[in-house]
C-alpha positions as CSV (number, residue, x, y, z in Angstrom):
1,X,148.3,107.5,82.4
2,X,148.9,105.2,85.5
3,X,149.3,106.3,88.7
4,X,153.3,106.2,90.1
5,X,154.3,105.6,93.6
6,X,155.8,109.3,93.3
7,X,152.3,110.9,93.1
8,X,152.3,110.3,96.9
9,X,154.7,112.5,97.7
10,X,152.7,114.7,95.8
11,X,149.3,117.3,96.2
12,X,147.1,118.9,93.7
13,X,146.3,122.4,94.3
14,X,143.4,123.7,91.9
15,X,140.9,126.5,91.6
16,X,137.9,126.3,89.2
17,X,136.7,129.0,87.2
18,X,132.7,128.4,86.5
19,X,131.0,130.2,83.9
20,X,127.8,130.1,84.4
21,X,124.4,131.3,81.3
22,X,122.2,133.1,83.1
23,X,118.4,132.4,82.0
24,X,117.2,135.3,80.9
25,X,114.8,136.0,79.0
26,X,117.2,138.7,77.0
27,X,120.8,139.7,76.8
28,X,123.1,141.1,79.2
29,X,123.6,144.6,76.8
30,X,120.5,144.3,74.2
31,X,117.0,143.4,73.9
32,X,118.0,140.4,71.4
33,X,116.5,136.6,72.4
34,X,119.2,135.0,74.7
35,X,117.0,132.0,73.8
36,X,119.4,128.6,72.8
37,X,118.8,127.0,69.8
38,X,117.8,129.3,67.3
39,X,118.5,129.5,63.6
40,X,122.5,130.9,63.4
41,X,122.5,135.0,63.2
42,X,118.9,135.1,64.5
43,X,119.3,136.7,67.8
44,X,121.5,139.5,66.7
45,X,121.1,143.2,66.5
46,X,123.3,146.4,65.8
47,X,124.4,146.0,69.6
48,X,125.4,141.9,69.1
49,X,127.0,143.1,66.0
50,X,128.5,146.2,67.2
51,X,128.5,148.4,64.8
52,X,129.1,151.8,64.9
53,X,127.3,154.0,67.5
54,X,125.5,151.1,69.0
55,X,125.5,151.6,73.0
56,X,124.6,148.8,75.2
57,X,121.8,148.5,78.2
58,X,122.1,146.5,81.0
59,X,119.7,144.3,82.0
60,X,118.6,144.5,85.7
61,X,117.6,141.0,85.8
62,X,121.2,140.0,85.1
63,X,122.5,142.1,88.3
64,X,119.6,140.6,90.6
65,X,120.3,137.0,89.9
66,X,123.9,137.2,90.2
67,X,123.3,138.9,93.9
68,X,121.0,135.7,94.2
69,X,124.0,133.5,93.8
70,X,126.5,136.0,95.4
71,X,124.7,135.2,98.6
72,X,124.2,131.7,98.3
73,X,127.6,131.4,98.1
74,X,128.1,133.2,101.0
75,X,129.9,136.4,99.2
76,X,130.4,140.1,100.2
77,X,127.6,141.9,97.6
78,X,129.9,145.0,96.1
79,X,126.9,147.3,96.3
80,X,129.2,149.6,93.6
81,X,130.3,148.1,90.5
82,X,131.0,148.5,87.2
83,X,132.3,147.0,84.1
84,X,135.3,147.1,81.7
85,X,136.5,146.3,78.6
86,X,138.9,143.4,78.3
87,X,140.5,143.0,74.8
88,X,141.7,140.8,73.0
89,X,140.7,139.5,69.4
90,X,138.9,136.6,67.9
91,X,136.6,136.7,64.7
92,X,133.6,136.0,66.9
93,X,134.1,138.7,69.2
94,X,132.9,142.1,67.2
95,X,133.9,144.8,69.1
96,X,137.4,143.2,69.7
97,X,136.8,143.5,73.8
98,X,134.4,141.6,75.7
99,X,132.4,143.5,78.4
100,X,133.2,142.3,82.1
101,X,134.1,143.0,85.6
102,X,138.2,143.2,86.7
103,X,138.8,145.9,89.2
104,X,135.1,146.0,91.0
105,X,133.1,143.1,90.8
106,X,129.4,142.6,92.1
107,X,130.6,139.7,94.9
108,X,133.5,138.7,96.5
109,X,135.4,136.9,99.3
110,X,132.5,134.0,99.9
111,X,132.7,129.9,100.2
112,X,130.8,126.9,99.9
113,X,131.2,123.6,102.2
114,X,130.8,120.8,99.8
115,X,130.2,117.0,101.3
116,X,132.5,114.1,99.9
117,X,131.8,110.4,99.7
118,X,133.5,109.7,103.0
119,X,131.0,111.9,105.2
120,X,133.8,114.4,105.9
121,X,133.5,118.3,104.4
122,X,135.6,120.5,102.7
123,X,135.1,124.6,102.4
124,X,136.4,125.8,99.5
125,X,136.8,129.9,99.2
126,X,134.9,131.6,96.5
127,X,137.4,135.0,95.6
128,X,134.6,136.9,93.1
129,X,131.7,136.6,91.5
130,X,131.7,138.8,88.4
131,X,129.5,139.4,85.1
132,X,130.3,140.1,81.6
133,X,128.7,139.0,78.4
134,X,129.7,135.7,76.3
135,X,131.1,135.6,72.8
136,X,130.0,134.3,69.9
137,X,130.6,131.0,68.6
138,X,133.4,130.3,65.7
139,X,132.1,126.7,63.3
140,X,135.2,125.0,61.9
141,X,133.7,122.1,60.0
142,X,130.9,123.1,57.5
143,X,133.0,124.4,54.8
144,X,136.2,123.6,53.4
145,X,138.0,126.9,52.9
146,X,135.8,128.9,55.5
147,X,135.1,129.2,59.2
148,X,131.5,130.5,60.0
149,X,130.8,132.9,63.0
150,X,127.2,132.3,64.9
151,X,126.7,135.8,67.1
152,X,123.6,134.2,68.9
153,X,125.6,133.7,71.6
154,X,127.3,136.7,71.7
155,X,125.8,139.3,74.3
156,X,124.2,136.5,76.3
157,X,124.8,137.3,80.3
158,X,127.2,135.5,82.2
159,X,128.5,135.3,85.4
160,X,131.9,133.5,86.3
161,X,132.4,131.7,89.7
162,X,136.4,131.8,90.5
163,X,137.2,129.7,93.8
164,X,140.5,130.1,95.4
165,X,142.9,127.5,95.1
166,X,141.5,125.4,98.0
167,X,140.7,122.4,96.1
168,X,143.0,119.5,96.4
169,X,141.5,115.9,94.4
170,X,139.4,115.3,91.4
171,X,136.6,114.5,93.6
172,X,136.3,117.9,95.2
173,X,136.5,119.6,92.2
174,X,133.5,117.5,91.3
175,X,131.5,117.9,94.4
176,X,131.5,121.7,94.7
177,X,130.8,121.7,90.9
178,X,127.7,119.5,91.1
179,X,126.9,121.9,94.3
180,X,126.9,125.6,92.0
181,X,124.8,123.7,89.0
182,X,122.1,122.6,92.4
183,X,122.2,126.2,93.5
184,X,121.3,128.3,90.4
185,X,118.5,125.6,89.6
186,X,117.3,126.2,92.8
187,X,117.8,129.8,92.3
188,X,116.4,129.8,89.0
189,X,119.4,131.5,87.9
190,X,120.7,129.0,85.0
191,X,119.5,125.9,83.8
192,X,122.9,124.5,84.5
193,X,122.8,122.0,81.0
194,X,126.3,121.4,80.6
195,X,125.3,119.8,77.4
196,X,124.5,123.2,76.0
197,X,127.1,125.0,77.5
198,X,125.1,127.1,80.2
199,X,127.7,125.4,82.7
200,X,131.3,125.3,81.8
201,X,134.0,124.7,83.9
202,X,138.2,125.9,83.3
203,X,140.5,124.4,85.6
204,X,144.1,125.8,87.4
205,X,145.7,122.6,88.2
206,X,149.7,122.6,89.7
207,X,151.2,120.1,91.7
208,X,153.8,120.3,94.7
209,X,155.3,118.7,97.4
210,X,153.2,117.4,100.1
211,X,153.4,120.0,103.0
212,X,154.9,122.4,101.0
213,X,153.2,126.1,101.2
214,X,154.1,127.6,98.1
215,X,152.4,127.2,95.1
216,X,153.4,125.6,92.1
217,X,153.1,126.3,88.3
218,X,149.9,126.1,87.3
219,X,148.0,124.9,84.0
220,X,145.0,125.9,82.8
221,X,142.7,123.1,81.2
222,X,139.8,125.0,79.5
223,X,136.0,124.5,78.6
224,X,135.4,121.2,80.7
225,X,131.8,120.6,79.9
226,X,130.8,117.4,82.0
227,X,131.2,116.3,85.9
228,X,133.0,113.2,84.5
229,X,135.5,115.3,82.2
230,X,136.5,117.8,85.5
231,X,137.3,114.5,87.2
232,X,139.3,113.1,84.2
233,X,141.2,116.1,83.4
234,X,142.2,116.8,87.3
235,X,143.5,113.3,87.5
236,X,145.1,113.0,84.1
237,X,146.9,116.3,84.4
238,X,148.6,116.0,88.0
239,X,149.7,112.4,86.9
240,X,151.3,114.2,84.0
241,X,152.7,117.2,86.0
242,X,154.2,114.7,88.7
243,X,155.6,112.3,86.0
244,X,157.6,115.7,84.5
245,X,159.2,116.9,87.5
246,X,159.8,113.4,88.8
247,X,161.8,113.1,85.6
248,X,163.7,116.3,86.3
249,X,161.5,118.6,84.2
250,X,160.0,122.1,84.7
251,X,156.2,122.8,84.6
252,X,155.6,125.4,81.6
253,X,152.7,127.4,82.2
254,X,149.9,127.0,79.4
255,X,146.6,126.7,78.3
256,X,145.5,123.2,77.8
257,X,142.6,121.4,75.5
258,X,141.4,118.4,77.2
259,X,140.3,115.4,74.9
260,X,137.4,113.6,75.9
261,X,137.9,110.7,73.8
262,X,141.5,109.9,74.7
263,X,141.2,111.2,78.7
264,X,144.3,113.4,78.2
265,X,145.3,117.3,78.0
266,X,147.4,118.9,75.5
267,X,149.1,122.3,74.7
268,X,146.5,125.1,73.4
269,X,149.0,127.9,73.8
270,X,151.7,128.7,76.4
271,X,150.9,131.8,78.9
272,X,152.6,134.6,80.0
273,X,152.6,135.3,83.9
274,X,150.1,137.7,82.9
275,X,147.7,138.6,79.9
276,X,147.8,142.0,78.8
277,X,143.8,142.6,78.4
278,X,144.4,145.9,78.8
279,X,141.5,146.4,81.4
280,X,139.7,149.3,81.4
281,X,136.4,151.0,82.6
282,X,134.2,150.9,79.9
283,X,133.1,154.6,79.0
284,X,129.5,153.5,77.8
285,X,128.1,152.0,80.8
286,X,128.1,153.6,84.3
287,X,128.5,152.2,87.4
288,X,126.3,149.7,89.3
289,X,124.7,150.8,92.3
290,X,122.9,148.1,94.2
291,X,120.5,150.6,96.7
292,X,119.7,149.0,100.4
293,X,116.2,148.6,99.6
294,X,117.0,146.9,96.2
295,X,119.5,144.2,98.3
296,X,116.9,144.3,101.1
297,X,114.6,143.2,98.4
298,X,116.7,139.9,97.1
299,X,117.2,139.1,100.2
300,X,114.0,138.9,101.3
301,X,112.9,137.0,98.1
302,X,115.3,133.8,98.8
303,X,114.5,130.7,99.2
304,X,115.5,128.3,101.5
305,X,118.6,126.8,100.0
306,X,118.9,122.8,99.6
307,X,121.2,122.1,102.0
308,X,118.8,123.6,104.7
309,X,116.0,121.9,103.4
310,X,117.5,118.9,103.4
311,X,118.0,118.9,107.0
312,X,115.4,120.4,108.5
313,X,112.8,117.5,106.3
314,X,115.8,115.0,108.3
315,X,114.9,116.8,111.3
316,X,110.4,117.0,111.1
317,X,110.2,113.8,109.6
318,X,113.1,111.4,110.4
319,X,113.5,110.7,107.2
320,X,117.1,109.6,105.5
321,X,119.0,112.4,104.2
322,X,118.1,110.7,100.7
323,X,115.0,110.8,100.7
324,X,115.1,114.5,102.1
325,X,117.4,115.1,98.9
326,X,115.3,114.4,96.6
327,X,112.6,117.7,97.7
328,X,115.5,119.9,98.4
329,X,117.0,119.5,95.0
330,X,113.4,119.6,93.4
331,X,111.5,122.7,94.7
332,X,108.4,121.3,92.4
333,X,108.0,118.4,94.5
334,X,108.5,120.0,97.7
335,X,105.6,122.6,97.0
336,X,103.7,119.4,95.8
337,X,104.5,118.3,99.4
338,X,103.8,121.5,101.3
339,X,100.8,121.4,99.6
340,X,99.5,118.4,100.4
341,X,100.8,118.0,104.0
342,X,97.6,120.0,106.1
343,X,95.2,117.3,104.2
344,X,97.2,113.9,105.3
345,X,96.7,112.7,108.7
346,X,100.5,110.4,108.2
347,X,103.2,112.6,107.2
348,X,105.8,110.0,106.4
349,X,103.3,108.1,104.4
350,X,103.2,110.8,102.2
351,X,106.9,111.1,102.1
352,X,106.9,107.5,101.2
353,X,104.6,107.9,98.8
354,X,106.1,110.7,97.0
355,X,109.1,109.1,96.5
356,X,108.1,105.6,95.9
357,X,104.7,104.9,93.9
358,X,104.5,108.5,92.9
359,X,108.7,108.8,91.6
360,X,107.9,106.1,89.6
361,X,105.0,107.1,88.0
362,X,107.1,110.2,87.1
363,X,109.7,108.2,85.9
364,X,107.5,106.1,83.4
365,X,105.7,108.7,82.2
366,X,109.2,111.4,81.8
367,X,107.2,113.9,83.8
368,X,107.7,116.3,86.3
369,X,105.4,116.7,89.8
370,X,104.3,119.9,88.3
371,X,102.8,117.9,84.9
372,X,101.1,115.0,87.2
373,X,96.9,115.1,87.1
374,X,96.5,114.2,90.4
375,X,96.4,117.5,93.0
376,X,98.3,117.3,95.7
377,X,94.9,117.5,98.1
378,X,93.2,114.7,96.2
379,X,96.9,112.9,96.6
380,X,96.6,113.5,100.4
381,X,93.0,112.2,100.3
382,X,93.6,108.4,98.7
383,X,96.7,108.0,100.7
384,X,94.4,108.9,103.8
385,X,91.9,105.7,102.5
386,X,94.7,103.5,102.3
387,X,95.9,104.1,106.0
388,X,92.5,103.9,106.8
389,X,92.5,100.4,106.1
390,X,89.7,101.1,103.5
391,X,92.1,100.9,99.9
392,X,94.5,98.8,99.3
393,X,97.5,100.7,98.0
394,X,98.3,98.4,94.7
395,X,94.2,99.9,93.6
396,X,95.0,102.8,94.8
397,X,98.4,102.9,92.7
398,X,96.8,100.9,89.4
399,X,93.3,102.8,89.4
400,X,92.2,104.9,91.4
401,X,95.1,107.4,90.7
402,X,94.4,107.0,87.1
403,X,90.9,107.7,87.5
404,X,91.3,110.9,89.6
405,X,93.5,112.2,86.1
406,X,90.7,111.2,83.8
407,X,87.5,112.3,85.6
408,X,86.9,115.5,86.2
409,X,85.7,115.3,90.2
410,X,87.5,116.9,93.5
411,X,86.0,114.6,95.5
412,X,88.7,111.6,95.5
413,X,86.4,109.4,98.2
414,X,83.1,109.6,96.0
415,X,85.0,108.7,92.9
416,X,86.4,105.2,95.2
417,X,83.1,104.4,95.7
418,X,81.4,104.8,92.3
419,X,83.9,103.2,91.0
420,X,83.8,100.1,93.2
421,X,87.7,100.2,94.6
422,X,87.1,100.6,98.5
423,X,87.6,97.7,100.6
424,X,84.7,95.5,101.5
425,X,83.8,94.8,105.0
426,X,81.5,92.4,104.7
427,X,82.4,89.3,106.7
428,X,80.0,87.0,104.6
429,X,81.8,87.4,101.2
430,X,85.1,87.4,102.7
431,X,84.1,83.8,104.5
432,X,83.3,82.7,101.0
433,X,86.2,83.8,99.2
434,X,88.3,81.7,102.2
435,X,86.0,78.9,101.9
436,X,86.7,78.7,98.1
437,X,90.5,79.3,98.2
438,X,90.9,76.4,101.1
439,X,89.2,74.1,98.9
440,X,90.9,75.0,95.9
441,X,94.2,74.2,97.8
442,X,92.9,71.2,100.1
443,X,96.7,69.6,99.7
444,X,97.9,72.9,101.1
445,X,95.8,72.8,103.9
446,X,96.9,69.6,105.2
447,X,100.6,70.6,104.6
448,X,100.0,73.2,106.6
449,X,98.2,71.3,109.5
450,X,101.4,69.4,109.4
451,X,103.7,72.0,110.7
452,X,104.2,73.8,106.5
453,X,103.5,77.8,107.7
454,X,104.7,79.1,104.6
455,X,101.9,78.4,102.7
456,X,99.8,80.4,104.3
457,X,100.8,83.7,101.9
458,X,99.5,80.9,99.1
459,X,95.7,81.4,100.7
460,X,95.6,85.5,101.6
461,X,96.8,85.4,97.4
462,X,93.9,83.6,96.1
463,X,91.4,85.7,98.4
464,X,93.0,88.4,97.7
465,X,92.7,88.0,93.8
466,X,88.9,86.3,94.5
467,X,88.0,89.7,96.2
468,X,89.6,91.5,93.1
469,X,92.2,93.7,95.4
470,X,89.5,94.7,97.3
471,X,90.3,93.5,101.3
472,X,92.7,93.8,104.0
473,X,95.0,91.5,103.3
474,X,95.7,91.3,107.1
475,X,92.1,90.5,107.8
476,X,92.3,88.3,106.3
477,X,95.3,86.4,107.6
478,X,93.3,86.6,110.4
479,X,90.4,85.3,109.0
480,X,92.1,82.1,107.5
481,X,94.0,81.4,110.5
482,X,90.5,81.0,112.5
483,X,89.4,78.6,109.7
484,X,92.6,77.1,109.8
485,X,92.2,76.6,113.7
């Protein structure tokens, strides 16, 4: 859909509601695998199947890491919770009600600043945090006459991230999303693969006049399971909104699908101005209650969340915000960092290493920092011999790196020197190695008696490949230009 000249007078108001799969290691209710990618029916019991006189469990782990996010985002923790029953019926829900949170849940009234591509910020209010357990999954296209149900999924823990309507373009929506799936990696509380559904994103999306304070009627675009699909379906949908009431229509509130294939929404169901779920507390399960000492406890156990490591590596190091980045998003690499910081005597050169020489290393081999062979100390020891003048970086890079994996030695200095790779200092073989490139490129030399600089990289090359890697290449520019004299 193109974009009209009435979509200026126009503004998009939206709220996102994130579910997010927690990662544990079992379900929210049930002691069954919440483990993806398992045979269909395997991680089920007589709680995922709820049959009759099953009684669910909660799982602690699934209250601590939803506090974990709760104050990340800056929330009110709801020390007192509990859960209800919402119901409603589909044939992969077996009780007919899905457990959750409506009238108490664990964290509300919170916010996140996200950063957009201009430089400028945007907070966006987070209203509640709650938890509840997923459903299973319905399979429409492995039988003719059938639909199968998979319960694997059903029981896993979720929690669900509703914003207030604060968000006003496609590339907000996008930023704070990409900002939640950084935080519970960093947190350790999802994966965040969209791919496999452990991120998942609905949409409100209503237009109305620029300036205007009152809201307009809103559409819901459900299960949006990439960045580039949030963006696609904002922007699609308030072209379509404005388009209807610039033509003198009415907004009808609905549920939308959004397909990916052809980049626009269409009609799932129309909604009520209100579901009737029927909330109640659910009799089996009593109340959450999050002690002082137990929120003390989560507290105290938080890291240092990216956007604050970001800046305070900017801050120490003067490095870009980049390059800074890259360790706060990636708390392997920074404790690869941290630990190898006390041993280097040039911090930045570390920094440059680690996301230079070392990135791309990773990057050839599809590896994390925390599946490299070199230690961070022995790391911190061959940068030191190449600021040290006494390794070139391109051996330390091509072997001695690779040597430090395969032999089985601490000593990163020793292992240089058996193997031949440090820098030789002796003026005698360096002389010869000048001697023999000069000749090689007499011509050269005279062109460059003649007022021809340039070729002067020509004669540190051939040294530089006589000595096999092993000199200072600005020696020996010094060297050459004494000959040259």
């Amino acid at each position: 859909m193109s974009l009209g000249t009435s979509e200026n007078n126009y503004e998009l108001v939206s709220g996102l509601e994130i579910h997010v799969q927690l990662n544990t290691n079992t379900k929210i209710f049930s002691a069954d695998s919440a483990s993806f990618g398992a045979l269909p029916n395997q991680n089920i019991s007589t709680v995922s199947l709820a049959l009759p006189g099953s009684l669910p469990k909660l799982n602690k782990e699934v209250v601590a890491k939803a506090v974990r996010i709760g104050l990340a985002l800056n929330c009110t923790i709801n020390q007192i919770n509990h859960f209800d029953r919402k119901n409603y019926f589909y044939a992969d829900l077996p009780k007919g009600y899905q457990i959750t949170q409506d009238s108490q849940p664990i964290c509300i009234n919170g916010f996140l600043e996200v950063e957009l591509a201009d430089g400028s910020t945007k907070k966006i209010g987070i209203n509640r945090i709650h938890l509840e357990e997923d459903a299973g999954k319905s399979i429409h296209d492995q039988d003719e006459n059938y639909s199968l149900v998979d319960l694997n999924r059903a029981g896993v823990p979720l929690i669900e991230i509703v914003t207030e309507p604060d968000i006003r373009s496609a590339e907000e929506a996008s930023a704070l999303l990409t900002e939640i799936r950084k935080l519970v990696r960093h947190l350790n509380v999802s994966d965040g693969n969209m791919e496999e559904g452990s991120l998942r994103c609905d949409a409100n999306i209503s237009i109305r006049p620029k300036n205007a304070t009152d809201f307009g009627t809103r559409c819901e675009v459900k299960n949006l399971n990439s960045m580039r699909n949030v963006r696609r379906a904002m922007d699609f949908e308030f072209s379509r909104q404005v388009e209807v009431v610039s033509a003198g229509g009415k907004i009808i509130q609905s549920t939308l699908n959004f397909d990916a294939d052809k980049g626009t929404t269409s009609p799932m169901r129309t909604k009520e101005e209100a579901n009737d779920y029927r909330y109640f507390a659910d009799p089996d399960l009593p109340p959450v209650s999050i002690s002082d000492a137990w929120l003390a406890e989560i507290k105290s156990l938080m890291p240092a969340l990216p956007n604050e490591i970001w800046r305070q590596m900017v801050a120490d190091f003067g490095i870009s915000k980049a390059d800074a980045a890259l360790f706060a998003e990636d708390l392997s690499l920074l404790a690869y960092f941290n630990r190898a910081l006390p041993n280097v005597k040039n911090k930045k050169s570390l920094i440059n290493w680690l996301v230079g020489p070392v990135r791309a290393i990773l990057s050839e081999r599809g590896i994390s920092i925390a599946n490299f062979g070199v230690k961070p100390e022995q790391l911190a020891e061959a940068l030191n011999l190449v600021d040290e003048k006494k390794l070139t970086q391109q051996i330390a890079i091509q072997q001695l790196l690779p040597a430090i994996e395969n032999h089985d030695t601490e000593d990163v200095v020793k292992l240089a020197e058996s193997l031949n790779l440090l820098i030789s200092t002796n003026s005698d073989d360096l002389d010869g190695y000048i001697d023999e490139a000069l000749q090689k490129y007499s011509q050269q030399v005279e062109a460059y008696k003649k007022g021809k600089k340039g070729v002067l990289g020509l004669f540190v090359g051939e040294v530089m490949k006589l000595a096999k890697g092993k000199a200072d290449a600005k020696k020996i520019n010094e060297l050459i230009l004494e000959k040259l004299k």
